[in-house]
N, C-alpha and C positions, 0 to 999 in steps of 0.2 A: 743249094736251095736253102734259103733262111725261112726263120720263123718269124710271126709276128707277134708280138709281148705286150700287154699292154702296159702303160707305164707305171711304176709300183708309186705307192703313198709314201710319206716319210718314212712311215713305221713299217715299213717294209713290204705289206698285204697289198693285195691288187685294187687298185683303186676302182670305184662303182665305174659303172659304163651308161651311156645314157647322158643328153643336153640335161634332165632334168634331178637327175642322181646328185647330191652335193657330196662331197669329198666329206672321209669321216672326221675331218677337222671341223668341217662347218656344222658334223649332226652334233660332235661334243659339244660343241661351240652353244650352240643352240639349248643343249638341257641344262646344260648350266647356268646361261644364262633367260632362261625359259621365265615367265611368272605368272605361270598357274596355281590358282593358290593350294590348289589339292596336293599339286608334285614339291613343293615348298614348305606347306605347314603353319605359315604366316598368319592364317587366320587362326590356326588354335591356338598359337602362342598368343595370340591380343586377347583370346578370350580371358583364357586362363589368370594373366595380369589384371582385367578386370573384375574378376570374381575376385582373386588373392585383394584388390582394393577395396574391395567394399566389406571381406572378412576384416579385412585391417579398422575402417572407419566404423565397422559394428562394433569391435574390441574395444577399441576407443570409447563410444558410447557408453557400452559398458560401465568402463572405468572410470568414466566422469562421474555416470548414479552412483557408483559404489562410493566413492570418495563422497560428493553430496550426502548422498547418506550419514556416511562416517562424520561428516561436519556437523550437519545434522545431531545428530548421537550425541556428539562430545558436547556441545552447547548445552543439550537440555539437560546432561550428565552432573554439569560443572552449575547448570542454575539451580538442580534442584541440592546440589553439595552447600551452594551458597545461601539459600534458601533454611536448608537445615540446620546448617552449621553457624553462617556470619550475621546476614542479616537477609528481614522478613517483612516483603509489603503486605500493610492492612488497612483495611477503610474505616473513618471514622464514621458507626453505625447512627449516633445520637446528640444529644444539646449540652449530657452531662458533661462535658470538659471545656463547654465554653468560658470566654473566649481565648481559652490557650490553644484547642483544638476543636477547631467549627464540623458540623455533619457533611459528608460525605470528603472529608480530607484525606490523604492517601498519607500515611505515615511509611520510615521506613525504620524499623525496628531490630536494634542491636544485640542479637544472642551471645556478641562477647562478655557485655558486661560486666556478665555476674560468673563468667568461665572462671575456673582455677582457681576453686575457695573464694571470691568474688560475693557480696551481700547486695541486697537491694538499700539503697541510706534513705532517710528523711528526705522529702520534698523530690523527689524521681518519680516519673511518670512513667509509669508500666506498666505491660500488656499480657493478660494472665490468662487462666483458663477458670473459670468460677464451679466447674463444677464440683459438688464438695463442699464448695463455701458460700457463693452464690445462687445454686443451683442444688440441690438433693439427689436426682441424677443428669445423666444425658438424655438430652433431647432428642436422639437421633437413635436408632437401632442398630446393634449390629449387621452389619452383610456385605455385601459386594459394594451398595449402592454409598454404604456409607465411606468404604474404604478409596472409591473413586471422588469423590467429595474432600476428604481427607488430598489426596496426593492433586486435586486441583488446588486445594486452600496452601498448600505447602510450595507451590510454584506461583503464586500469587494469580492464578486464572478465576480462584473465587471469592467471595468475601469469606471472613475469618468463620463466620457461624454464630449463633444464639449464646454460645456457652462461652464467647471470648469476650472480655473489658479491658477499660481502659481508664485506669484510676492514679490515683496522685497517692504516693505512700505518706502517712502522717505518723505513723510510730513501727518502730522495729521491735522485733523479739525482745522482752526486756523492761520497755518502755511502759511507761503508764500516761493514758491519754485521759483529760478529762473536759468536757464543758457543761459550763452552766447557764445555757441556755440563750437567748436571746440576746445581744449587746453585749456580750462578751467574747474573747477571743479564746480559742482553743489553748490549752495547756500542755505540755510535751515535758514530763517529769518537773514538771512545776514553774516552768519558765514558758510566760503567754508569745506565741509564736503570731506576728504579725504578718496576716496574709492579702493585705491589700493590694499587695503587687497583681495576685494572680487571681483573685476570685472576680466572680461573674459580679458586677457593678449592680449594687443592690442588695446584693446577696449577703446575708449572716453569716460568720463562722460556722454556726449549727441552730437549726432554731431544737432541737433535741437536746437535754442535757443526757450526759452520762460522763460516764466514768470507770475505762478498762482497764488493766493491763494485759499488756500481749506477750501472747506466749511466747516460746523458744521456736525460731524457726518459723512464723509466722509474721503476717504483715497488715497493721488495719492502715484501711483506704480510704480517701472519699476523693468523690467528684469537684473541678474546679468550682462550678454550677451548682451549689448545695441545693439550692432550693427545687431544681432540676433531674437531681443524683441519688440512685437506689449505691448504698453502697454501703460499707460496714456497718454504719447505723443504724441499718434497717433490718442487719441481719444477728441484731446482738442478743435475742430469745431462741435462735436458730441453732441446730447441732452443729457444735465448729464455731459459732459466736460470731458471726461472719468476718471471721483472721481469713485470710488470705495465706497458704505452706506457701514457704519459699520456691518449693519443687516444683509448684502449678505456672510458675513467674516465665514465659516466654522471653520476655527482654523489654530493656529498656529501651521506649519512643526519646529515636534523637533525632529525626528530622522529617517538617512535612515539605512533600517533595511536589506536591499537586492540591489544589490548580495554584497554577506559577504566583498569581497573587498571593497565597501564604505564604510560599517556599519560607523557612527557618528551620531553625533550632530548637530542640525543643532542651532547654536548661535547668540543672537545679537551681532554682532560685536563691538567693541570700538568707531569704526570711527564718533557715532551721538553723541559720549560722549561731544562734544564742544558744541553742540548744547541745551543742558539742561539747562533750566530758562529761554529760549528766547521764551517761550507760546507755545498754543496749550496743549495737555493732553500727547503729548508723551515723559514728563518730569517724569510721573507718575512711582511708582518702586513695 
């Protein structure tokens, strides 16, 4: 008497029974190659890659402002170093320097000049601070509002201010300046300085006579424009006699850079060349 067996699977187990039963090679078969996405995981993996993309392109963002920034920073860092240090735009506020420097001219103003023991010489046009000399105080009050004023006029976003000029030096520490008035030429330690180059056409040497010496470290001034120009002259009964300290001297105007029609140089002229070896420092080269 035999038995009946059903026939075993590869792997040795009895294989299912039943037309509709598949063999355990076809159930393996099946989960493996199954694509459910639950039994799989495929969809959290895409999520997850997207999320990790978009932290990526935020990071990124980031680091562009930061950097902008930084750009940012270092420009306005390096204008206001140059600003302080090299050189300084300023506007011409008035008529007094006509016509070597017309109203509303954008100068741009050299703080080297006078660096490293460096003087202001005869016939240099430069841009000071008058209070003191021209002025008896400031105009402005101390506080916040002034200090913000202040650090706009230093990066050139404002005009200079009431208390800033712009004058032509005629005599250095030393020097003895004199005129005698009407049809005569100004005198620079006794040698008559011929200024027909640069004065305003029309215009006198001084229709004012006098006669100073300026002190050590001090500078008398006048306007291209005399007829035009509040300047030493007018400050010669005033405490300080209106000298102009060396200290107050922002720097000398050497070039107008706006509107493009002026664009120059602004030069010592020839005319104090007779003048050289007769004292004072503005013999200095």
């Amino acid at each position: 008497m035999s038995t009946h067996e059903p026939p075993a699977d590869r792997d040795g187990s009895p294989a299912p029974t039943g037309a509709d039963s598949p063999t355990r090679s076809a159930v393996v078969s099946a989960a493996v190659s199954g694509s459910d996405p639950e039994d799989s995981g495929t969809e959290g993996a895409g999520t997850e890659g997207a999320e990790e993309a978009e932290e990526a392109e935020s990071a990124g963002g980031r680091s562009r402002s930061r950097d902008l920034l930084l750009l940012v920073g270092i420009c306005l860092l390096a204008l206001l170093l140059v600003n302080a240090f090299v050189a300084r735009p300023f506007s011409v506020p008035s008529g007094s320097m006509e016509n070597t420097l017309r109203p509303g001219d954008r100068l741009v103003v050299n703080q080297l000049s006078y660096a490293f023991g460096g003087h202001p010489r005869r016939g240099d046009v430069v841009v000071f601070d008058g209070t003191g000399s021209f002025l008896r105080k400031p105009l402005e009050r101390d506080g916040l509002g002034k200090s913000l004023r202040s650090f706009g006029r230093d990066i050139g976003l404002l005009p200079a201010g009431d208390s800033v000029y712009v004058k032509r030096v005629i005599g250095v520490g030393g020097d003895r300046v004199t005129s005698a008035g009407p049809g005569d030429p100004l005198t620079v330690n006794g040698v008559p300085v011929d200024e027909s180059g640069y004065l305003f056409p029309g215009d006198e040497p001084s229709a004012v006579a006098f006669d100073v010496v300026v002190p050590a470290g001090k500078l008398f001034v006048m306007g291209d424009h005399r007829s035009a120009s509040r300047d030493s002259r007018d400050h010669l009964g005033d405490p300080g006699g209106g000298f102009v300290p060396e200290s107050k001297v922002i720097g000398r105007a050497a070039w107008v850079v706006y509107p493009v029609g002026h664009w120059t140089t602004v030069d010592r002229p020839a005319a104090f060349a007779a003048t050289g070896g007769t004292g004072g420092h503005g013999d200095q080269r």
